[in-house]
NULO-844638 format. One record per atom (N, C-alpha, C): x negated, y, z. Coordinates in steps of 0.05 Angstrom, whole numbers, padded with zeros to 5 digits, always signed. Atoms other than C-alpha are relative to their C-alpha. Layout:
N
XYZ
...
REM end
This chain:
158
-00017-00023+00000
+00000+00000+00000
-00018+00025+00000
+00024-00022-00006
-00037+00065-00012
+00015+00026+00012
-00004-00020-00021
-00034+00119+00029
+00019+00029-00011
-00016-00012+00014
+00026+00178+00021
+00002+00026+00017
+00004-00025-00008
+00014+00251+00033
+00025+00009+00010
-00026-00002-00016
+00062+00268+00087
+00011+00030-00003
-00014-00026+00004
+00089+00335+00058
+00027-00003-00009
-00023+00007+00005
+00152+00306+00050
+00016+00002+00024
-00028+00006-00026
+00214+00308+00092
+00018-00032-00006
-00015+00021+00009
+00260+00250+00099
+00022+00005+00023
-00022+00003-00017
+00325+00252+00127
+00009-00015+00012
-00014+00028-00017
+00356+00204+00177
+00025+00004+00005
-00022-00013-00003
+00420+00236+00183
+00016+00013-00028
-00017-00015+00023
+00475+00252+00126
+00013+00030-00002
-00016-00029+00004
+00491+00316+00150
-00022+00014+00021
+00016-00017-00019
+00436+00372+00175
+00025+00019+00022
-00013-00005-00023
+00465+00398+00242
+00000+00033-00007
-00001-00029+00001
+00482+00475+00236
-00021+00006+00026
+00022-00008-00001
+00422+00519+00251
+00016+00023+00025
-00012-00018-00028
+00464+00563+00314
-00016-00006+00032
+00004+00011-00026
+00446+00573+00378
-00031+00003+00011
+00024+00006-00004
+00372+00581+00379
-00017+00021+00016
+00023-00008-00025
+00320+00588+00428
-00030-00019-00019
+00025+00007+00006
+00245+00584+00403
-00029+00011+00020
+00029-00007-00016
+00182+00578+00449
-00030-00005-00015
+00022+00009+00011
+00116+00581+00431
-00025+00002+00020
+00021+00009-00018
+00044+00555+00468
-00023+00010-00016
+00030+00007+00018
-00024+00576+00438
-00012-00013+00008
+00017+00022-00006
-00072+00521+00441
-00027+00001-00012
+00029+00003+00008
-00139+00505+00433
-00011-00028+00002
+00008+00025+00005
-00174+00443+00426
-00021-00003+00016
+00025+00003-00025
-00211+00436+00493
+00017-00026+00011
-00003+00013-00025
-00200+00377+00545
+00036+00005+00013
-00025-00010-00005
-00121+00377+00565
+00018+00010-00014
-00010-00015+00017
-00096+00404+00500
+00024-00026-00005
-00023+00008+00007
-00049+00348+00487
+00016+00004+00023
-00017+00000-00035
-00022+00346+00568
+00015+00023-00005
-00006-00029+00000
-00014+00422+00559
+00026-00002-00017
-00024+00001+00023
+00028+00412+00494
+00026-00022+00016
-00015+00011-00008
+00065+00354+00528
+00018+00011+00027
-00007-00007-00022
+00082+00385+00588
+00020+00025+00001
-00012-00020+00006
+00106+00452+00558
+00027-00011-00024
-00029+00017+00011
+00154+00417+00513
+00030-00026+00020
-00028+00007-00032
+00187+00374+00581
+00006+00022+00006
-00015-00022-00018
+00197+00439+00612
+00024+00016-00023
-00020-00008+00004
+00229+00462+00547
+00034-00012-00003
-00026+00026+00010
+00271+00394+00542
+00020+00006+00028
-00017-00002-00025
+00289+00410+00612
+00023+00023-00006
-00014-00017-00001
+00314+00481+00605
+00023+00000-00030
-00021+00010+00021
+00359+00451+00536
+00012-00017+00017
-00020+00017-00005
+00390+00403+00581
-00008-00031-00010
+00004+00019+00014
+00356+00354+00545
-00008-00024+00024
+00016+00020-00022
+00312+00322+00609
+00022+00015+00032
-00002+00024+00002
+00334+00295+00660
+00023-00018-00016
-00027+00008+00019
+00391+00283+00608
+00020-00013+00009
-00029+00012-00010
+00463+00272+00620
+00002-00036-00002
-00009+00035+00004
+00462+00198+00593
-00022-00013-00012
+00015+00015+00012
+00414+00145+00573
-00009+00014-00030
+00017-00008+00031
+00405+00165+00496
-00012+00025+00005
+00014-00035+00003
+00391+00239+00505
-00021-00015+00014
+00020+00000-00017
+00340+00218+00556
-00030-00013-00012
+00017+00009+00025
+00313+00173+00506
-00017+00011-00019
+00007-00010+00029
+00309+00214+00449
-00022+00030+00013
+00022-00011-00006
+00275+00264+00486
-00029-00009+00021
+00026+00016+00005
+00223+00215+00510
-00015-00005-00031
+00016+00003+00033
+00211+00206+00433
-00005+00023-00006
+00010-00029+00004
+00204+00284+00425
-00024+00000+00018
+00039-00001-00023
+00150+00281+00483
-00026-00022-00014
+00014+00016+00018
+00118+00221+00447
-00016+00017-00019
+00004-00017+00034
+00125+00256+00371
-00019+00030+00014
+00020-00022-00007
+00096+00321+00405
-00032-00002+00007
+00023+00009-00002
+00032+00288+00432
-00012-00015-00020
+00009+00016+00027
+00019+00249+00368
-00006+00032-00015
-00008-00022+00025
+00033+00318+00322
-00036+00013+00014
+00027-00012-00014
-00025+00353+00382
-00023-00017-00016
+00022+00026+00009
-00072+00292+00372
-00006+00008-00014
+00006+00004+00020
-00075+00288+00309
-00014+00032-00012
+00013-00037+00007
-00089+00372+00300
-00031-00015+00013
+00030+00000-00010
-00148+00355+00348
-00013-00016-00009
+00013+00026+00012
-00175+00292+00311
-00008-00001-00025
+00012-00002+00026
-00172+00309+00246
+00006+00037-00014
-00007-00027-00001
-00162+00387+00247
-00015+00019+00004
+00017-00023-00016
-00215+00419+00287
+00026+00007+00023
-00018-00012-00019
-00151+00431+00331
+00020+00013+00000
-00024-00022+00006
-00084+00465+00338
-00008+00025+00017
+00004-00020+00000
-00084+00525+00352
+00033+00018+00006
-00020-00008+00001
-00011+00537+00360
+00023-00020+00001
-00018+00020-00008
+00057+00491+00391
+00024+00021+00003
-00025-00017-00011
+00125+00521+00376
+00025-00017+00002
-00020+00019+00001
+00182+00493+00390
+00027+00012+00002
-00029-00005+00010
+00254+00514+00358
+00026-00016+00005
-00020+00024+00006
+00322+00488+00382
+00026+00023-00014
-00021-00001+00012
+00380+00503+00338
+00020-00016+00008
-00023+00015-00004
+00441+00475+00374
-00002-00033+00001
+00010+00032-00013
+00429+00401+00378
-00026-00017-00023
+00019+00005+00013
+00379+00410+00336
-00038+00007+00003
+00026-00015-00017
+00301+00406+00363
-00023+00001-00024
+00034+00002+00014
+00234+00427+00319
-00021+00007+00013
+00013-00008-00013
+00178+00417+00340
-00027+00010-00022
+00019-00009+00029
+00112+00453+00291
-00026+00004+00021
+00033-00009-00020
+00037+00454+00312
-00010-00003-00032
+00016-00003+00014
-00005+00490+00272
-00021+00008+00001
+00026-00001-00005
-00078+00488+00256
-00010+00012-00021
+00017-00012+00004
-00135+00518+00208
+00004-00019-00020
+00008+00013+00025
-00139+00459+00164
+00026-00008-00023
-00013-00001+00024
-00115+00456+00094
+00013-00016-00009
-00003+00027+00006
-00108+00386+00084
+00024-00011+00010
-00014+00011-00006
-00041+00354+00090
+00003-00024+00010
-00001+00028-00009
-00025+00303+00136
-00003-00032-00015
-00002+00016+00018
-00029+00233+00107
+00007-00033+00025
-00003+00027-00010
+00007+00169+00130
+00000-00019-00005
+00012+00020+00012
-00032+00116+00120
+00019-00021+00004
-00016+00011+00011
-00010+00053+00100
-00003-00028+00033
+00010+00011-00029
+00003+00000+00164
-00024-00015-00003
+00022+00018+00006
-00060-00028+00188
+00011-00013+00025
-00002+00027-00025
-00070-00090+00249
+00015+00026+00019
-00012-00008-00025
-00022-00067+00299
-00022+00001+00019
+00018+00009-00028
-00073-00092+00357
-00027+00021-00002
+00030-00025+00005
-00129-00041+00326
+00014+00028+00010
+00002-00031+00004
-00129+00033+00355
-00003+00021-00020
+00002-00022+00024
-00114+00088+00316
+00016+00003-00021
-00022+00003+00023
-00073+00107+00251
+00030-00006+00009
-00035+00002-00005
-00005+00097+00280
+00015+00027+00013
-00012-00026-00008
+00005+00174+00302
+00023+00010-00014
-00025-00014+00026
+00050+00195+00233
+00016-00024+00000
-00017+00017+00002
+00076+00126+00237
+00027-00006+00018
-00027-00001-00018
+00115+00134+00299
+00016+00035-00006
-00022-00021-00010
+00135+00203+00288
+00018-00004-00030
-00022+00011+00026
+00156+00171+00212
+00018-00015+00009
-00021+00017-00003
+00204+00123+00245
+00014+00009+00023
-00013-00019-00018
+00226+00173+00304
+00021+00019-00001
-00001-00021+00005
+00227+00230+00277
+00026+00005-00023
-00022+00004+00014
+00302+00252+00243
-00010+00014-00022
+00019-00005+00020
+00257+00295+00197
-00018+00004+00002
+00028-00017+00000
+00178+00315+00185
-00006+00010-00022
+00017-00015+00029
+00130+00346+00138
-00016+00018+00017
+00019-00007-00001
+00081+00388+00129
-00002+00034-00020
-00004-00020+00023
+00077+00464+00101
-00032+00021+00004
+00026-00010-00001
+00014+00508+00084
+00013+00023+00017
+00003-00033-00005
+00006+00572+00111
-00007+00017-00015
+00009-00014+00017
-00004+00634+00081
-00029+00007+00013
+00029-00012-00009
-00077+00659+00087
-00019-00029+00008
+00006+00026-00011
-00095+00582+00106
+00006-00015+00020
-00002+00023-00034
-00088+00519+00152
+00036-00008-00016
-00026+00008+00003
-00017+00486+00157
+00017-00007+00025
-00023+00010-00012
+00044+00474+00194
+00003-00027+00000
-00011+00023+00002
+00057+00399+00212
+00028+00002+00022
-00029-00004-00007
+00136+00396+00232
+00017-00021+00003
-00015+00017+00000
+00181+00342+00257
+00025+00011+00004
-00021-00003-00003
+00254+00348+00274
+00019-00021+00017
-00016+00026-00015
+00306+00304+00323
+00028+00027+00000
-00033-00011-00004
+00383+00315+00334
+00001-00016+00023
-00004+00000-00028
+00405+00313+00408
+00021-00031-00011
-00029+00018+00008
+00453+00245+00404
+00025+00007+00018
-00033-00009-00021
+00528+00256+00425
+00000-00009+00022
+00003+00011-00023
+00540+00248+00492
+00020-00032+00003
+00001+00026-00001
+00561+00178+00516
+00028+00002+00016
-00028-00003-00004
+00635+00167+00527
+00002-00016+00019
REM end
């Protein structure tokens, strides 16, 4: 399988969630010692103040465990193959969460193709590809790029 430049979106959902309602935070970052914790930590506090954490019911609680996941993978990967982020914002639109970290480098993500499960490494874009309700990847102007996932809050639990 050869490897597929993750500037693509993919939808998981037939209908994008209206864009209302929004609150956007943002973290500058740097690529020292703590830089993913930092990013992880500032995204629970924002899951908290959405209501998201400690979440009304099992799935929300879930799904924003997989946003805390997808957020520390998105960091990572700035610091590993990036020189570093440099920047963690995070947009919710009504039950709709983005999260964007952007860095300096030009080069679009790329999600390789699976290798040995049991080996370290390479599975960062792969969980936030099967998480994540959308991602991608967009340049910047002047340089570097935006890498961008997306989740929808699930209905609450009857």
């Amino acid at each position: 399988m050869a490897e597929q430049p993750a500037s693509r979106a993919h939808p998981a959902h037939p209908a994008d969630p209206p864009r209302t309602g929004t609150d956007r935070r943002s973290l500058p970052l740097t690529a020292v010692p703590g830089t993913v914790a930092r990013g992880r930590e500032f995204t629970r506090l924002a899951l908290r103040a959405w209501g998201w954490l400690p979440g009304p019911d099992a799935a929300v609680r879930a799904v924003a465990e997989d946003v805390l996941l997808m957020t520390s993978e998105l960091v990572t990967n700035a610091c590993q193959h990036a020189a570093g982020p440099y920047l963690l914002e995070l947009t919710r639109y009504g039950p709709l969460v983005r999260v964007a970290v952007r860095d300096a480098d030009d080069r679009p993500p790329v999600l390789r193709p699976p290798l040995v499960p049991a080996r370290p490494g390479g599975h960062g874009l792969r969980v936030v590809d099967r998480l994540a309700t959308a991602w991608g990847s967009e340049p910047l102007a002047g340089g570097g790029k935006t890498v961008w996932l997306e989740v929808v809050r699930p209905p609450a639990e009857a």
